[in-house]
C-alpha positions as a Markdown table, in Angstrom:
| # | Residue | x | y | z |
|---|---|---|---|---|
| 1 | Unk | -7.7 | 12.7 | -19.6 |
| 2 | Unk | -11.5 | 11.8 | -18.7 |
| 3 | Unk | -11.6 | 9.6 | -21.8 |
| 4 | Unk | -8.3 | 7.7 | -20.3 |
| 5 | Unk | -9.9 | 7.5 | -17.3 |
| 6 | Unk | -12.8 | 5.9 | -18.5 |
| 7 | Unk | -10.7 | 3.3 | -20.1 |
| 8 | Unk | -8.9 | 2.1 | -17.1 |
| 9 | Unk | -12.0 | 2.3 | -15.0 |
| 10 | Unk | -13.9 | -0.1 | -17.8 |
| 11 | Unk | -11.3 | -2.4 | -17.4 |
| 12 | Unk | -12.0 | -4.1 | -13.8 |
| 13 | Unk | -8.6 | -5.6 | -12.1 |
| 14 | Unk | -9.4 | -7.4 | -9.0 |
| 15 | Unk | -6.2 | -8.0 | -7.4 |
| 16 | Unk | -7.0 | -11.4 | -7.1 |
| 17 | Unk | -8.2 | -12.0 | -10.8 |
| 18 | Unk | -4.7 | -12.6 | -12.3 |
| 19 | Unk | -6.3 | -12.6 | -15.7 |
| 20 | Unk | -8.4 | -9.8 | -15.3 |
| 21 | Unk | -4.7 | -8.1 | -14.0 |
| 22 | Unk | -3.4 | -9.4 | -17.5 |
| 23 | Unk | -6.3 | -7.7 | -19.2 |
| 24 | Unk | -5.7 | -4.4 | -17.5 |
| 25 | Unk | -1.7 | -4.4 | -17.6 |
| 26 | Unk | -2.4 | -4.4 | -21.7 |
| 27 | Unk | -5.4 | -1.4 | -21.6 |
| 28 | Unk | -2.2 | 0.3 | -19.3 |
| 29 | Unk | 0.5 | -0.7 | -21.6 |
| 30 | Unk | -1.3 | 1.0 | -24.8 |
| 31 | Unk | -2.4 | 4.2 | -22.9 |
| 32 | Unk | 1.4 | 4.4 | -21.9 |
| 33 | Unk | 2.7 | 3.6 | -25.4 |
| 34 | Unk | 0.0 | 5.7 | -27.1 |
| 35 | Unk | 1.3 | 9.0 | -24.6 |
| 36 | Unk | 4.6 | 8.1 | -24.6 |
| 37 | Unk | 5.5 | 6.7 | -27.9 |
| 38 | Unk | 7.0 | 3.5 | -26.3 |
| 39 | Unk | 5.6 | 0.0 | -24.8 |
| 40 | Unk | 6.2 | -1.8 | -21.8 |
| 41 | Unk | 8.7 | -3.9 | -20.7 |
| 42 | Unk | 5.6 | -6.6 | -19.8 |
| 43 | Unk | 7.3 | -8.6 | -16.8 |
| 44 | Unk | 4.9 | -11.7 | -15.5 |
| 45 | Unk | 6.0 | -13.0 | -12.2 |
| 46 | Unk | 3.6 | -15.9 | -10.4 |
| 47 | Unk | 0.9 | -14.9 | -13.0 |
| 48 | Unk | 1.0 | -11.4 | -11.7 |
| 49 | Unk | 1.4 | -8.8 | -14.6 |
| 50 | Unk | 3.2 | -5.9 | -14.4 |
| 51 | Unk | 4.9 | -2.9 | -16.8 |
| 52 | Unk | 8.2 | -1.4 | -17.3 |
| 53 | Unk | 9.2 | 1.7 | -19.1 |
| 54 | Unk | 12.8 | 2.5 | -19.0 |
| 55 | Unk | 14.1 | 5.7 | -20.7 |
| 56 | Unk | 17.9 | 6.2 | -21.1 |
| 57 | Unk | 19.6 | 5.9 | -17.5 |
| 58 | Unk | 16.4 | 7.1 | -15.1 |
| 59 | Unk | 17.2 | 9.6 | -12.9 |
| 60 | Unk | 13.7 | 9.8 | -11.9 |
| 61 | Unk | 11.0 | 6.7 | -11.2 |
| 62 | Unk | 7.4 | 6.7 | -11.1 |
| 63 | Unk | 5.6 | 4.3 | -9.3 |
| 64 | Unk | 1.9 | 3.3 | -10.0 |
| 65 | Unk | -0.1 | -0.2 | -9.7 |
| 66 | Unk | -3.4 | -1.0 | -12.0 |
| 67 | Unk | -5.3 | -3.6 | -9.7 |
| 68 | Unk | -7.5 | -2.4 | -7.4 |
| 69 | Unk | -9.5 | -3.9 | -4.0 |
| 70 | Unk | -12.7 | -3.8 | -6.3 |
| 71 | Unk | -14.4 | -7.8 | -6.9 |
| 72 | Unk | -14.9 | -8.5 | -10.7 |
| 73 | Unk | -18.6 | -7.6 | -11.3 |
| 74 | Unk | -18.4 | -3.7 | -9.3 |
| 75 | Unk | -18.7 | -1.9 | -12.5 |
| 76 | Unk | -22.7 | -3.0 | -12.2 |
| 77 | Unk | -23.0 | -1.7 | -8.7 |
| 78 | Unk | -20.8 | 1.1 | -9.1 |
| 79 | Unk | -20.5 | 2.4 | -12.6 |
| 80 | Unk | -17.9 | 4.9 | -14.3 |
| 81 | Unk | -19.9 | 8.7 | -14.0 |
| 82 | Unk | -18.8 | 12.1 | -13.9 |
| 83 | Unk | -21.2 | 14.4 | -12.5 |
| 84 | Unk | -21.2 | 17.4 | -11.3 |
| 85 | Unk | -17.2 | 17.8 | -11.5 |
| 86 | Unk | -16.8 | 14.4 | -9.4 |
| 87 | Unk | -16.0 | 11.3 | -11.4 |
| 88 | Unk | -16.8 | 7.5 | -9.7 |
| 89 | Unk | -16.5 | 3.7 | -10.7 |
| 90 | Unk | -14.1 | 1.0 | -8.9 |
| 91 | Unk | -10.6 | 2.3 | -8.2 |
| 92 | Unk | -11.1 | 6.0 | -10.3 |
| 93 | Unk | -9.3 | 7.0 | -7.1 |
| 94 | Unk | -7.1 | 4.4 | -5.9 |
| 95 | Unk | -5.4 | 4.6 | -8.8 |
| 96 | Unk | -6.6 | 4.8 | -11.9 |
| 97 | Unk | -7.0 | 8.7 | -12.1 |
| 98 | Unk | -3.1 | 9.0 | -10.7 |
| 99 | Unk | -1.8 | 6.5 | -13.7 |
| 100 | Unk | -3.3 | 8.7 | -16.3 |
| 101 | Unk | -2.1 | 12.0 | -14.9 |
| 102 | Unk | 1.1 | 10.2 | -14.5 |
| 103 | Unk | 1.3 | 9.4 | -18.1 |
| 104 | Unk | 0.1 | 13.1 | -19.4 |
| 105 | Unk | 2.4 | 14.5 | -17.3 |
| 106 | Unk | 5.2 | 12.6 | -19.1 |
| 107 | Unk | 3.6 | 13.1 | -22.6 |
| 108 | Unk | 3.8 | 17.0 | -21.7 |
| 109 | Unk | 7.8 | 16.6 | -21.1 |
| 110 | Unk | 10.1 | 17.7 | -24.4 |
| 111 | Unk | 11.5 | 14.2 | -23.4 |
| 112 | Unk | 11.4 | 11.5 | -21.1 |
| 113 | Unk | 14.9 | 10.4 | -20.6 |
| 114 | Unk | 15.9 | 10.2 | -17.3 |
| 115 | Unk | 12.5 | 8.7 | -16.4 |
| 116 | Unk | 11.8 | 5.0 | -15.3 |
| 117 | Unk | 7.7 | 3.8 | -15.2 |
| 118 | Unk | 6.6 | 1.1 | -13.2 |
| 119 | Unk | 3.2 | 0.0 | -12.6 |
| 120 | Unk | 2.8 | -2.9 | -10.8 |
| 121 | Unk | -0.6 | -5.5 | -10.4 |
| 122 | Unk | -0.4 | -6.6 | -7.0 |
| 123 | Unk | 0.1 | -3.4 | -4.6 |
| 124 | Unk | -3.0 | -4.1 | -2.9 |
| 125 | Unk | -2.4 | -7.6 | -1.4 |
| 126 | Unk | 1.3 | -6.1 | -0.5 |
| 127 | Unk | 3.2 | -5.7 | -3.7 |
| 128 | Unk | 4.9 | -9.7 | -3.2 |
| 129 | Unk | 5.9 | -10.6 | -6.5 |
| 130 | Unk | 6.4 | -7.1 | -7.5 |
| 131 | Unk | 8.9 | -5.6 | -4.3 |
| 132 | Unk | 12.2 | -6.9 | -6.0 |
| 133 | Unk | 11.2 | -5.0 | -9.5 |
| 134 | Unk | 10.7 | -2.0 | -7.5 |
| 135 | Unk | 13.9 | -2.3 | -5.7 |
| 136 | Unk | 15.6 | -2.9 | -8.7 |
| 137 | Unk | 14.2 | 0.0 | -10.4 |
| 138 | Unk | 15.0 | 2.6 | -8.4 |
| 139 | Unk | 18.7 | 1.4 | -7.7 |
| 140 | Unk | 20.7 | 4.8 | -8.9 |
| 141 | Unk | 17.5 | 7.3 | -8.9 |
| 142 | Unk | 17.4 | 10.7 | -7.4 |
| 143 | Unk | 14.3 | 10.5 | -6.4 |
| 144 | Unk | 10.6 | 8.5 | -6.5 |
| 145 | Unk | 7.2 | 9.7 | -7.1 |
| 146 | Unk | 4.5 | 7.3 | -5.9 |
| 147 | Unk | 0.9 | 8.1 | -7.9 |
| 148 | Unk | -0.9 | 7.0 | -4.7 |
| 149 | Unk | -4.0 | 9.7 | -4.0 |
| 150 | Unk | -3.5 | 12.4 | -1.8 |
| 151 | Unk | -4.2 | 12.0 | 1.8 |
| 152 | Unk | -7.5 | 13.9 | 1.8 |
| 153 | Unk | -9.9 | 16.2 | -0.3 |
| 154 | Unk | -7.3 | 19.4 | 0.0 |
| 155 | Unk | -4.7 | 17.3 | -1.9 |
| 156 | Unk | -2.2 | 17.0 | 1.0 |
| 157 | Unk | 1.0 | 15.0 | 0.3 |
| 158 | Unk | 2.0 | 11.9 | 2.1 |
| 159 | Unk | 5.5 | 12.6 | 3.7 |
| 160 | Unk | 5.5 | 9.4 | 6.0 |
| 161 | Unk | 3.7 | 6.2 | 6.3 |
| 162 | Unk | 4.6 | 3.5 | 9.1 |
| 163 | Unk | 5.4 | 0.2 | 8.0 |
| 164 | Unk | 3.7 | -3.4 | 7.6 |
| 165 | Unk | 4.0 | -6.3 | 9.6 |
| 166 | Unk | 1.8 | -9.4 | 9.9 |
| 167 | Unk | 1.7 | -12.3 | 11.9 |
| 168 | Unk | -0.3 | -14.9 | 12.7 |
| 169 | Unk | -0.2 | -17.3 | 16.1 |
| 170 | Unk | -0.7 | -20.1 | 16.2 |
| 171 | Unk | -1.6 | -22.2 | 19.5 |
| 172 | Unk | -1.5 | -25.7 | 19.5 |
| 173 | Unk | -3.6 | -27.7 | 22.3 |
| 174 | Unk | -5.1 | -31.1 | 22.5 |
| 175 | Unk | -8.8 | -32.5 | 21.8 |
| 176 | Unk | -11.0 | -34.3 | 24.5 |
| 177 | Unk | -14.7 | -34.7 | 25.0 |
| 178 | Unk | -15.6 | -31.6 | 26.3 |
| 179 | Unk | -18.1 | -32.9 | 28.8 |
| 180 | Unk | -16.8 | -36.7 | 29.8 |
| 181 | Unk | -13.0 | -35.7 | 30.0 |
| 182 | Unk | -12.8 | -32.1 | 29.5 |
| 183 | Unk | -9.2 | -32.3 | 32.0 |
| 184 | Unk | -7.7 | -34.3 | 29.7 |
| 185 | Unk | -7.5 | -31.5 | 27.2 |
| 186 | Unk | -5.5 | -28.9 | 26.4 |
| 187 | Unk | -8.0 | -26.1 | 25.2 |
| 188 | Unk | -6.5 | -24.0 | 22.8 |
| 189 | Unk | -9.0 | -21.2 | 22.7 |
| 190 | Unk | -8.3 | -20.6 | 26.4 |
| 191 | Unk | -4.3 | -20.2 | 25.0 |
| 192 | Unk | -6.0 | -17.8 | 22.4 |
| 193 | Unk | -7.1 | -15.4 | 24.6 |
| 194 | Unk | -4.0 | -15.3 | 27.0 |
| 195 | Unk | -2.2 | -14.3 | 23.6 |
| 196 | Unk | -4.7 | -11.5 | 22.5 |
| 197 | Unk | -3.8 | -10.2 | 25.9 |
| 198 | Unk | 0.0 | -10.8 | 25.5 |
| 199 | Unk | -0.5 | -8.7 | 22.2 |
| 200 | Unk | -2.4 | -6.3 | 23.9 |
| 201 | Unk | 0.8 | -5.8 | 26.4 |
| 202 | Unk | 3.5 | -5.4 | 23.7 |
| 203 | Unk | 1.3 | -2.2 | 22.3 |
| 204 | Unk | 1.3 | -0.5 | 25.4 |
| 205 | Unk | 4.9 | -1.4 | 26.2 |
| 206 | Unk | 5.4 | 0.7 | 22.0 |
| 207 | Unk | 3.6 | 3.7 | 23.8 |
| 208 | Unk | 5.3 | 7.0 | 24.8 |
| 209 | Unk | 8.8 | 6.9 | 23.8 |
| 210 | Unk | 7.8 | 4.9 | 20.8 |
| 211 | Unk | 5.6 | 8.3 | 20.0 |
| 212 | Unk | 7.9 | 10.5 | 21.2 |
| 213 | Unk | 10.2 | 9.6 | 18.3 |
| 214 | Unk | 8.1 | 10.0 | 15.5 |
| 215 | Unk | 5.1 | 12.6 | 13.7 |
| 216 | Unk | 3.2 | 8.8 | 13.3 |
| 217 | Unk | 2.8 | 8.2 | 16.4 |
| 218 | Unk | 2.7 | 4.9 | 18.4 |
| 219 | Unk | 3.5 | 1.5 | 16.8 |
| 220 | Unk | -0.3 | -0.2 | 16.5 |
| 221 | Unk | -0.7 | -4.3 | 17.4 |
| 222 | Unk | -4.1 | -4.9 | 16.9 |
| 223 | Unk | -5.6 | -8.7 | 16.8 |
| 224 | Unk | -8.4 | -9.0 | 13.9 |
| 225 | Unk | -9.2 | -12.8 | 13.2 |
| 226 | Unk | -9.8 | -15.5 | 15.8 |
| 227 | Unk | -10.6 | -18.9 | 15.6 |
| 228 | Unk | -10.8 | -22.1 | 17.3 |
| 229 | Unk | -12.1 | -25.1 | 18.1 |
| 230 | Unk | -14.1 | -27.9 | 15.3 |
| 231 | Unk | -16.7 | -29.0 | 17.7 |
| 232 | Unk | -18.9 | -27.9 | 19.9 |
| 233 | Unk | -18.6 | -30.6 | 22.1 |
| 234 | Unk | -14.9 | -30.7 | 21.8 |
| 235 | Unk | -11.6 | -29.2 | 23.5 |
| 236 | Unk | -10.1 | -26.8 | 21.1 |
| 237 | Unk | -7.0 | -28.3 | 19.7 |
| 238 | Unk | -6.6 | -25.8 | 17.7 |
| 239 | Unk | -6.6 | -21.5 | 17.9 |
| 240 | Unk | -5.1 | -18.9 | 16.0 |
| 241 | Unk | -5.3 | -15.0 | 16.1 |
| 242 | Unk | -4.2 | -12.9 | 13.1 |
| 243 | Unk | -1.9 | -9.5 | 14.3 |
| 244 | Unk | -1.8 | -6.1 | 12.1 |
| 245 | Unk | 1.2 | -4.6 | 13.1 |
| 246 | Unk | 1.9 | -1.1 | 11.8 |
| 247 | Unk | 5.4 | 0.6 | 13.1 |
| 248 | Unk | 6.4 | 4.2 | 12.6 |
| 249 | Unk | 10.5 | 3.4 | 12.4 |
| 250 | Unk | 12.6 | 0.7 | 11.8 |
| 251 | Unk | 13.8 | 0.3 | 15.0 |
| 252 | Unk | 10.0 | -0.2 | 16.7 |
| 253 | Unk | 9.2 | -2.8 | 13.8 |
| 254 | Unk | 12.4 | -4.9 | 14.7 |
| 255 | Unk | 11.3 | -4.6 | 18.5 |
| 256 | Unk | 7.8 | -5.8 | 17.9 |
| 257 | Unk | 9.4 | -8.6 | 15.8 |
| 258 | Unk | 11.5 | -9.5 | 19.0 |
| 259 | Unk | 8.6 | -9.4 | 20.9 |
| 260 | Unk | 6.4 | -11.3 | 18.6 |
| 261 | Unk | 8.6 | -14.1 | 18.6 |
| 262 | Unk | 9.3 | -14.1 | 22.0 |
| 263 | Unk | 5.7 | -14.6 | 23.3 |
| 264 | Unk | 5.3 | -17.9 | 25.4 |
| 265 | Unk | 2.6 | -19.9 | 26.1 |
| 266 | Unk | 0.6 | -19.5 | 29.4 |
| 267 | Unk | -1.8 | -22.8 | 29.3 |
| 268 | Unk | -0.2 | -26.0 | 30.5 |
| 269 | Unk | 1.2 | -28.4 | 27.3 |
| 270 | Unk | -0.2 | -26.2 | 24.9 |
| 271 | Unk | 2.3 | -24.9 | 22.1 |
| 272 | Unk | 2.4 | -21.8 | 20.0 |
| 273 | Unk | 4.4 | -21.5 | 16.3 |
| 274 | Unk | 4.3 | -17.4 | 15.4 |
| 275 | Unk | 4.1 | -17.3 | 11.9 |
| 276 | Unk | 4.5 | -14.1 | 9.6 |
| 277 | Unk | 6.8 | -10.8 | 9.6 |
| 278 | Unk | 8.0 | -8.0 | 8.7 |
| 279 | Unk | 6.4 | -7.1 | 5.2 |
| 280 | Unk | 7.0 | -3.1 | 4.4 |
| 281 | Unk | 9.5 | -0.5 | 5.8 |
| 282 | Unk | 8.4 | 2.3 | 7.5 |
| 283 | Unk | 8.7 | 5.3 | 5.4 |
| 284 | Unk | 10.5 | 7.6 | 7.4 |
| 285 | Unk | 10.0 | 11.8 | 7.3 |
| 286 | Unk | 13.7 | 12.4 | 6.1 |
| 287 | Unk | 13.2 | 10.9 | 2.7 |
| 288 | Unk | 10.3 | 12.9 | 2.0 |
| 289 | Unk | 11.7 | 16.2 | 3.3 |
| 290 | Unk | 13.6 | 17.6 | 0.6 |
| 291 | Unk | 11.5 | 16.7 | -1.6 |
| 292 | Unk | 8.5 | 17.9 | -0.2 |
| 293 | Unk | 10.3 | 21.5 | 0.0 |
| 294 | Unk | 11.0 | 21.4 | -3.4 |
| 295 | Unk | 6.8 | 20.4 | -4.3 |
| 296 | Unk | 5.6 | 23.2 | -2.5 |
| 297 | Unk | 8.3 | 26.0 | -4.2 |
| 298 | Unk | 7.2 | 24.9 | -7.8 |
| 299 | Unk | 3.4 | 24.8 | -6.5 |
| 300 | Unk | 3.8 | 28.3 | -6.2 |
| 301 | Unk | 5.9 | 28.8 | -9.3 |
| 302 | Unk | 2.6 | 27.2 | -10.3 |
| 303 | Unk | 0.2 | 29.9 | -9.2 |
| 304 | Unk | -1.3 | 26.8 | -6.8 |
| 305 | Unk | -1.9 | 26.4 | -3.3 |
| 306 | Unk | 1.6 | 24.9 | -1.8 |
| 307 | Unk | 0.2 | 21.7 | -0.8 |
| 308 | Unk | 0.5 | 20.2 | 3.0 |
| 309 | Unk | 2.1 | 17.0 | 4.4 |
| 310 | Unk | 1.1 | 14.7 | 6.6 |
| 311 | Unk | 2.3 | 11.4 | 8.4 |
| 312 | Unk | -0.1 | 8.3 | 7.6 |
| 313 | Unk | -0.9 | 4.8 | 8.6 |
| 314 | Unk | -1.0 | 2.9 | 5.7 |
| 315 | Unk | 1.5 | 1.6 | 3.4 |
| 316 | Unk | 2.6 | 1.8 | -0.1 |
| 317 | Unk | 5.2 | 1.1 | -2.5 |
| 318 | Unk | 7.0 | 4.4 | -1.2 |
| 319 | Unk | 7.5 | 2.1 | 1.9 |
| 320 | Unk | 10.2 | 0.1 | -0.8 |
| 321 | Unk | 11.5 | 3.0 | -2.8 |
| 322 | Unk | 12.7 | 5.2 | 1.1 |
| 323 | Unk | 14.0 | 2.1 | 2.5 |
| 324 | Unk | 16.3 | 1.4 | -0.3 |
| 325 | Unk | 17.6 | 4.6 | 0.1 |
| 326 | Unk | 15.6 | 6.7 | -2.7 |
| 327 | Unk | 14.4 | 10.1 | -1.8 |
| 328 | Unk | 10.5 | 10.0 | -1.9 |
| 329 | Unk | 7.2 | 11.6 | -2.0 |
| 330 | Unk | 3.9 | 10.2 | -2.4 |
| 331 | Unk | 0.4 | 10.8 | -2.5 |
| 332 | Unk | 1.4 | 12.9 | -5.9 |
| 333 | Unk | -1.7 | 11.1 | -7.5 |
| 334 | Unk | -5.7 | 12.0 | -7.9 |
| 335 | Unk | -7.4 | 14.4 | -5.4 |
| 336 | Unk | -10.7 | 12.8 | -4.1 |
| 337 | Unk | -11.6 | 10.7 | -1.3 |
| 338 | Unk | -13.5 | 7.5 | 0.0 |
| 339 | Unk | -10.6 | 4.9 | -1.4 |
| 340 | Unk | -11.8 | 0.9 | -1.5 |
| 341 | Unk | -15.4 | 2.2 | -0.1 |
| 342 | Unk | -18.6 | 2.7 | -1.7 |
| 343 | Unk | -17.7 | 6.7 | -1.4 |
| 344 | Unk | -14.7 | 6.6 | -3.8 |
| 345 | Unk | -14.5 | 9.0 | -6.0 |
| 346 | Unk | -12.2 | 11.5 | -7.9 |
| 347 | Unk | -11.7 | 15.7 | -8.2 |
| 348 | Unk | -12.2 | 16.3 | -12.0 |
| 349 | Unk | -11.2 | 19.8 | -11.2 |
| 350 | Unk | -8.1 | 18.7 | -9.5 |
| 351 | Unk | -6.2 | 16.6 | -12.1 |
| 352 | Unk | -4.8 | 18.8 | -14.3 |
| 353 | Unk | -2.7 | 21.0 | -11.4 |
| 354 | Unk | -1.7 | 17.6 | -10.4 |
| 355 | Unk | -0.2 | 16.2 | -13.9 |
| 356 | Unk | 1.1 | 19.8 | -14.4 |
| 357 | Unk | 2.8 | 19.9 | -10.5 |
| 358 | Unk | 4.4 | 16.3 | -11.5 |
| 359 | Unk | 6.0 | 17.7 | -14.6 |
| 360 | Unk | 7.4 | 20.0 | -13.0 |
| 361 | Unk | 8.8 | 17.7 | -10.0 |
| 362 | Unk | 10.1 | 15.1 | -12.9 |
| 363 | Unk | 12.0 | 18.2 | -14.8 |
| 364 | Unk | 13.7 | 19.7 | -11.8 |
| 365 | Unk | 15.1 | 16.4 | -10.5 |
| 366 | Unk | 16.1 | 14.4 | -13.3 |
């Protein structure tokens, strides 16, 4: 499993390095048909590679991705090592080390049928050209295993995550010399900053009942990038403020949406366009539940610690996979810690319970 580790690590795929993807989705695709006596369905969609391994009528699907955050060229500055039990290099956690346990946990199965692989190459950037695949794949499935890591160094399970939105406003004012005729402009970073306080508003107004409802919490509206302005001697004509929106239920997500697009302009003649949207469902507890239950019986069948669950912020392709209906469970992937940071790094001790834990998971629902 080390040695397949190693493999993926060596081959760097920068989500945003479509060839480098390429180059990783065939390093994948023979570790998958070497362990599982079959290749990939190869599926290329807007120069995004991803694979497809469909046995019999899948009961079951497993749900990877190969790219990672990591820039071509992070192998130099972080290189593949395993010492002391803890193994590093450029997405070993997030998730290299899950694929390979995925794909020895199958190999360990008297059969795969019943089973449906996908690993996708664009998860990171929010999974755009691969969401349909993954909805299409797990149309008829009793159930989904995302390979994501766990949610900490104790190898807890994800059993929630909110979902994705992003937006972007846009506020359109007018130019003028700012010191002969400044009043003849319409100064679009002043707009700006009435908006990042609009935004501000709808979070509070997503506060208590919003957290009332759900083990995530609170829906999160938080402003990241501003701009605007060309000149320093000009009246903004132009602003803009990005919004990361994260929503623990449907319903909050399609209230923020409301609210997003319902946001008015507070500067005289100047104009605002909300761009963006929804991107991934929340995943809500009740998918996981059952599920969950059933990980933490055969952990003990096991002779391992039944693992914990929590609720978490970020999103995955488990977002796709509960919303269409499929029961779900994630973080079923490497133990370790410090994903997309300089800390990343992987549990050698850990991934061999995991694969084994999986196996068992794939047998009894299938």
């Amino acid at each position: 499993m080390l040695a397949d580790l190693e493999e993926l690590v060596l081959c760097e795929s920068f989500s945003a390095d479509h060839a480098a993807v390429a180059r990783s989705a065939e390093v994948v695709g023979a570790l998958g048909a070497r362990l599982l006596g079959a290749g990939p369905e190869t599926i290329v969609i807007d120069g995004v590679t991803h694979l497809r391994w469909t046995f019999g009528t899948p009961r079951v699907l497993l749900v990877g991705h190969h790219d990672t955050v990591w820039p071509m060229g992070s192998l130099r500055t972080h290189p593949w090592s395993v010492v002391d039990g803890i193994a590093r290099g450029p997405g070993v956690l997030d998730m290299k080390a899950g694929l390979v346990q995925m794909f020895h946990a199958l190999a360990s199965l008297p059969s795969t049928d019943g089973v449906c692989v996908l690993v996708n190459g664009d998860e990171e950037v929010g999974s755009a050209t691969s969401r349909q695949l993954i909805e299409e794949s797990v149309r008829g499935c009793a159930a989904a295993f995302v390979l994501e890591a766990s949610a900490d160094e104790q190898g807890t399970l994800k059993t929630a995550r909110k979902g994705t939105s992003r937006y972007e406003v846009v506020v359109h004012g007018r130019a003028a010399h700012a010191g002969l005729e400044p009043q003849k402009g319409v100064n679009a970073a002043i707009e700006v900053a009435h908006q990042v306080l609009s935004i501000a508003d709808i979070g509070a107004s997503m506060g208590t009942d919003d957290a009332a409802r759900s083990p995530l919490g609170s829906a999160t509206l938080t402003p990241t990038l501003l701009s605007a302005g060309s000149a320093r001697n000009t009246v903004p004509a132009l602003g803009r403020v990005s919004v990361d929106v994260r929503a623990p239920t449907a319903a909050a997500q399609d209230r923020i949406d409301r609210l997003m697009r319902g946001l008015t302009a507070r500067t005289p003649g100047a104009r605002l366009e909300v761009l963006g949207g929804r991107q991934r469902p929340p995943m809500e507890p009740e998918s996981s539940a059952e599920l969950f239950a059933l990980a933490c019986r055969l952990a003990t069948e096991l002779g391992q610690e039944p693992p914990r669950g929590i609720a978490v912020g970020g999103a995955s392709d488990g977002n796709y996979t509960a919303a269409a209906g499929c029961p779900t469970l994630d973080g079923l992937g490497a133990v370790g810690g410090g994903a997309h940071a300089d800390t990343e790094h992987v549990e050698v001790a850990q991934m061999l319970p995991r694969t084994r834990l999986l196996a068992r998971l794939i047998t009894r629902t299938r």
